[in-house]
N, C-alpha and C positions, 0 to 999 in steps of 0.2 A: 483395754478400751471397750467399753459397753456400745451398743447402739444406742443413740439416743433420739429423743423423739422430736428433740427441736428442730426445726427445719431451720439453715438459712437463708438471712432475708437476703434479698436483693442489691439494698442500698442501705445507709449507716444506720446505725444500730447501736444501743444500748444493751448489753445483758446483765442481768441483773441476779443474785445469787448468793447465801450463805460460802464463807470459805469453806476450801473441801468439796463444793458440790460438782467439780472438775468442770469447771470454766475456763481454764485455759488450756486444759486438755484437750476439750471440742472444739475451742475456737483454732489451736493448731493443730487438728486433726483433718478440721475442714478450710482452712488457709492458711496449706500449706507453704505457701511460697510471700507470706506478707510482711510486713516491714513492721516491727514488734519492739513497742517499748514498755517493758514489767519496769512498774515502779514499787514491786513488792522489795525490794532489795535498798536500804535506808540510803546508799547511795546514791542512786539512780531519782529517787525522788527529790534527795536533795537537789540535785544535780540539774532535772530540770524545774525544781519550784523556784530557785534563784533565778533561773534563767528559761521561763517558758517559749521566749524567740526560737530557743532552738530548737525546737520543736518544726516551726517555720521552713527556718533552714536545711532541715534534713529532709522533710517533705518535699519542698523545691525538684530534690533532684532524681524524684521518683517520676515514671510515667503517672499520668493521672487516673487511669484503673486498674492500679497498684493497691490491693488492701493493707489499711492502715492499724495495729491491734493498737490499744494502749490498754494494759494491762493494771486494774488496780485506781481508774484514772480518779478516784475519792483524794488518793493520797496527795494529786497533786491539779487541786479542782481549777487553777489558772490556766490548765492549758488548753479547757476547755473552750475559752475565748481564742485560742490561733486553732485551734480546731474549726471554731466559727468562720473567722477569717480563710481558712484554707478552702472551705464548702460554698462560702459564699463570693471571694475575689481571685482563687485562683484555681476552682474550678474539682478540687478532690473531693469527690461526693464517697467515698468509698472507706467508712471508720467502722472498726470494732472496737467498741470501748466496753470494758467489764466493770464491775464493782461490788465490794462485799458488803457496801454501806452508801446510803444515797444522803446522809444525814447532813455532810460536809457538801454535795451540791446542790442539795436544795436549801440550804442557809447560808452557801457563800456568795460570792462573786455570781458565780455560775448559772447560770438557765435552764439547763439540759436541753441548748442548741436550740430553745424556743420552737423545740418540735418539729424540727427537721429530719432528727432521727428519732426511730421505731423504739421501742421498749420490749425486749425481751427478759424470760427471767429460767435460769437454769435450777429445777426442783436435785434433791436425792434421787436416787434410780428408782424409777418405777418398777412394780411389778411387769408390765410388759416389757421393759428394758433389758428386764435381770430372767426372762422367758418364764415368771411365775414358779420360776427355782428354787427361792427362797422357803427355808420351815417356817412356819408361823411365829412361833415363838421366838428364832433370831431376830425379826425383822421386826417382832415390837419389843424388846429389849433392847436391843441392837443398833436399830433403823436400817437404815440405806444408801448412808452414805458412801461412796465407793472405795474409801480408807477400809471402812467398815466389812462392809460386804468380801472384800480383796484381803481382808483378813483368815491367817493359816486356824485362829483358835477365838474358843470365845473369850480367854484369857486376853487374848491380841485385842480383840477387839476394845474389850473392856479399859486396857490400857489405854488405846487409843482416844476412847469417848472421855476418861478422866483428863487426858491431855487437852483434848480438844473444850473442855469447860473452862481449865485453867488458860490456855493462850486464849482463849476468846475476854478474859478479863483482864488480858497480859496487853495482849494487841488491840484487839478495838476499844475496847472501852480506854484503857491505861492511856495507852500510846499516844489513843487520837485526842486524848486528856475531854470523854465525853460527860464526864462526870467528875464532882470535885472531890468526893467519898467515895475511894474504893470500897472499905468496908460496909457502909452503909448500902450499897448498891450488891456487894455477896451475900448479906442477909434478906434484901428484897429477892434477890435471884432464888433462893433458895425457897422462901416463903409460894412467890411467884409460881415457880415449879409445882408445888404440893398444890397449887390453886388452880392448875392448869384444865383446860376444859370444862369449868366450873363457870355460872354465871361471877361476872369480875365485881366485889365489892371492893371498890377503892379503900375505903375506912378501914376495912377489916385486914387489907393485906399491910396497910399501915402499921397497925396495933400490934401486930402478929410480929412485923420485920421492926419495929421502932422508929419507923420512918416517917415525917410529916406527909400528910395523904396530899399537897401539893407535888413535894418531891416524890412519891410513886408516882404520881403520874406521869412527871417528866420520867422516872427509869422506864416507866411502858413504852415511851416515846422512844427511846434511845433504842429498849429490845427490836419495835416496827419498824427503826432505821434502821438499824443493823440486820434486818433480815431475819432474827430468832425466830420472831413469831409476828402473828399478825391476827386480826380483830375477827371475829365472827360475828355479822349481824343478826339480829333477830329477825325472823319474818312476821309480819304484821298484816296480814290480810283484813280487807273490811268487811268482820264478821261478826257475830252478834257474843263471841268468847271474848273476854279480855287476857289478849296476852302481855306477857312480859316483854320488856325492851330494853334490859342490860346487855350488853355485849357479851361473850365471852373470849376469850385470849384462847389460842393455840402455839404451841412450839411450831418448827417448820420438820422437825424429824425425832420420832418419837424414840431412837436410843440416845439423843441431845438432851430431850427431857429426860430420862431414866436417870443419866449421870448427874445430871444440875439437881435433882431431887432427893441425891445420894439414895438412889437405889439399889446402889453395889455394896453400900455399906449397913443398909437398917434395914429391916421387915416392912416392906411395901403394905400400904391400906389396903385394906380390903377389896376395894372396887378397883387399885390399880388398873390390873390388866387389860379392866374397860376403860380407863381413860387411854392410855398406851392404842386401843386398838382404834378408840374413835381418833386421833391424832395419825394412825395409819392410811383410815379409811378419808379422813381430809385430804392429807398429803395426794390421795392415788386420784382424788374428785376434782382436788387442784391443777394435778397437773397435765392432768386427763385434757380439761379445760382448754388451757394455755394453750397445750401441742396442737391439740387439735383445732382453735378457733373457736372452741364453742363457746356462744354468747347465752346470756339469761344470767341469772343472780344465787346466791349461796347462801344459804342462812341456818338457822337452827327457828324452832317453833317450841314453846313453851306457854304455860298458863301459872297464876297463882297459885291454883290448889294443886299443882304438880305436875299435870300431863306434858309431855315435851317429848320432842323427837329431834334425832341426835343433828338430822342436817336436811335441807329440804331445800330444791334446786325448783326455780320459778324461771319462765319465760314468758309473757303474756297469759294464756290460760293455761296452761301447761305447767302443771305443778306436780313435782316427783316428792316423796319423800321417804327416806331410810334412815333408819333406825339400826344400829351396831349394837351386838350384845356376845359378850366373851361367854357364853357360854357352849357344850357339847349339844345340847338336847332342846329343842323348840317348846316353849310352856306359854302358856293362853297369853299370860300376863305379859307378856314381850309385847304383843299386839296394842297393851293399853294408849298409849301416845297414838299411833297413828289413827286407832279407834276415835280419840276424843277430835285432832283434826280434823279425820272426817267426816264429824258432824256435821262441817262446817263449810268444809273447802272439798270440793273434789279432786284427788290426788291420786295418782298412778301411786303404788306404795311399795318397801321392798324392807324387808328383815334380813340381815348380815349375820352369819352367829358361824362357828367353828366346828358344825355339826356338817356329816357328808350325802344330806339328806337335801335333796329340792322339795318344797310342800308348795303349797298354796293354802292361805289359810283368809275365808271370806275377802275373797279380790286380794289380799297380799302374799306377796312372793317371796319366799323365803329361801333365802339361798347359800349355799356354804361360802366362805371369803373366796376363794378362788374361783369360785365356777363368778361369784359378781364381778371380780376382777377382768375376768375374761370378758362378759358381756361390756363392762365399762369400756375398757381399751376397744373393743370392736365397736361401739358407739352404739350400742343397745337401751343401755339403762337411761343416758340423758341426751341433748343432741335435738 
């Protein structure tokens, strides 16, 4: 069991979290003594989707600041309403409710308690989690997930990530029957992957997978509910540069992405390692965020004729922007993106790169991954 940075709340709660990101390990690590219904197990959900009263019933005969887990609660989104009922007429204010997918409560029955409870979301282990332990290279091949990471080899691990591609189109997608084409949906996954951290051309991931560019979009929809991955905005400041304003897609853990892109089986692009590393350096800005409370916006900065910088965090005036670059050694040309933003926008700036060198190069900071990892976690770089 890792430290983990999520605090708990108070009063009920949502968390929210890819499977494997050990959600129910931390919710029974830190309530320990709560009254726990996993409807991961096809019986138990059956069991109470027939019959969400009982739910009710077994409540009853708890003290009322007794914590409540339901474990999994997508699979069985009815019980969400005696949930309701229990919060609002009989007084248990006290729910942990998890889920690997919100797809099923935000299009069933369901409300998500109309906002009574909190929304939490459980990332992969952080570098500050994991005490900045990790090799580089594990941890973007690899990820972070704690299967992962608590893995004896990178054989194990590797097994692992193949497993975890295939139950993810076994179980959520299959199971929850989120899509009517399986296959059509592993040729968009696969496409998808190879596109990942790319500005998203819907048309072209179409073409590429065979897929009508309506139906891509709904699988995009399916990956953001299920927690795979999620959108990156553009940032748009009102400045005399015309930027870009496609989205870009990221995975949620960048050994998820290796395996779905069949990286264990074919010679990675060229530029892999820098996609792998920006998908790292998201994941550590995301959850940095989260844990900590910190407010302000996340985006990425790009222009027509090229210039772009990999992510760039805004808060009123308060503009950061950093740039990730897989490489050893600092070269002028890294600087070009935040150069061209700056024209424009005054931004705190910060280069990432794999070199064990601190620079400063005209106002940017350039710093090895771990020495910025460190500053992030301490609340230095954004905040």
């Amino acid at each position: 069991m890792f430290p983990r940075g999520l605090a708990l709340p108070d009063s009920a709660f949502f968390l929210f979290g890819p499977r494997g990101t050990g959600k129910s390990t931390w919710i029974r690590s830190e309530l320990e003594q709560a009254f726990v219904v996993n409807l991961l197990p096809a019986s138990e959900m059956l069991r109470y989707s027939r019959d969400p009263s009982r739910l009710r019933s077994e409540v009853a005969t708890l003290p009322r600041d007794r914590w409540i887990v339901i474990d999994e609660v997508q699979r069985a989104p009815r019980l969400l309403d005696e949930v309701h009922f229990l919060m609002e007429e009989a007084g248990h204010k006290r729910f942990a409710l998890t889920g690997s997918s919100a797809r099923k409560l935000k299009r069933g029955a369901a409300n998500l308690l109309a906002g009574r409870a909190l929304v939490r979301h459980l990332f992969p282990l952080t570098s500050h989690e994991v005490a900045f332990s990790l090799p580089t290279r594990q941890v973007l091949e690899f990820g972070s997930l704690p299967m992962s990471v608590n893995a004896t080899s990178d054989d194990a691990r590797e097994d692992f990530l193949r497993a975890y591609v295939t139950t993810y189109l076994a179980e959520e997608i299959k199971a929850e029957a989120l899509v009517r084409d399986l296959g059509s949906f592993s040729r968009f996954l696969a496409v998808a992957a190879l596109a990942a951290g790319q500005k998203t051309n819907v048309s072209s991931i179409a073409r590429d997978a065979g897929v009508p560019r309506d139906t891509v979009r709904g699988f995009f929809e399916v990956l953001v509910d299920t927690l795979v991955g999620s959108w990156l905005e553009a940032y748009r400041p009102r400045a005399r540069i015309k930027e870009v304003a496609l989205p870009k897609f990221y995975w949620f853990d960048p050994g998820v992405l290796h395996a779905a892109s069949g990286g264990f089986d074919q010679p990675a692009p060229a530029d892999w390692q820098g996609v792998l590393l920006e998908h790292h350096l998201l994941h550590e800005l995301r959850a940095y965020m989260h844990y900590a409370g910190t407010r302000g916006s996340l985006g990425y900065w790009a222009t027509p004729s090229g210039a772009e910088v990999d992510f760039v965090w805004w808060r009123g005036r308060r503009v950061v922007a950093i740039e990730a670059k897989h490489a050893k050694s600092y070269r002028a040309e890294h600087r070009k993106g935040i150069a061209a933003l700056s024209s424009s926008t005054k931004a705190e700036s910060y280069i990432v790169y794999l070199g064990d060198r601190e620079l400063e190069v005209e106002g940017t900071r350039v710093l090895p991954l771990a020495t910025f990892l460190r500053r992030l976690h301490a609340g230095v770089i954004i905040g």
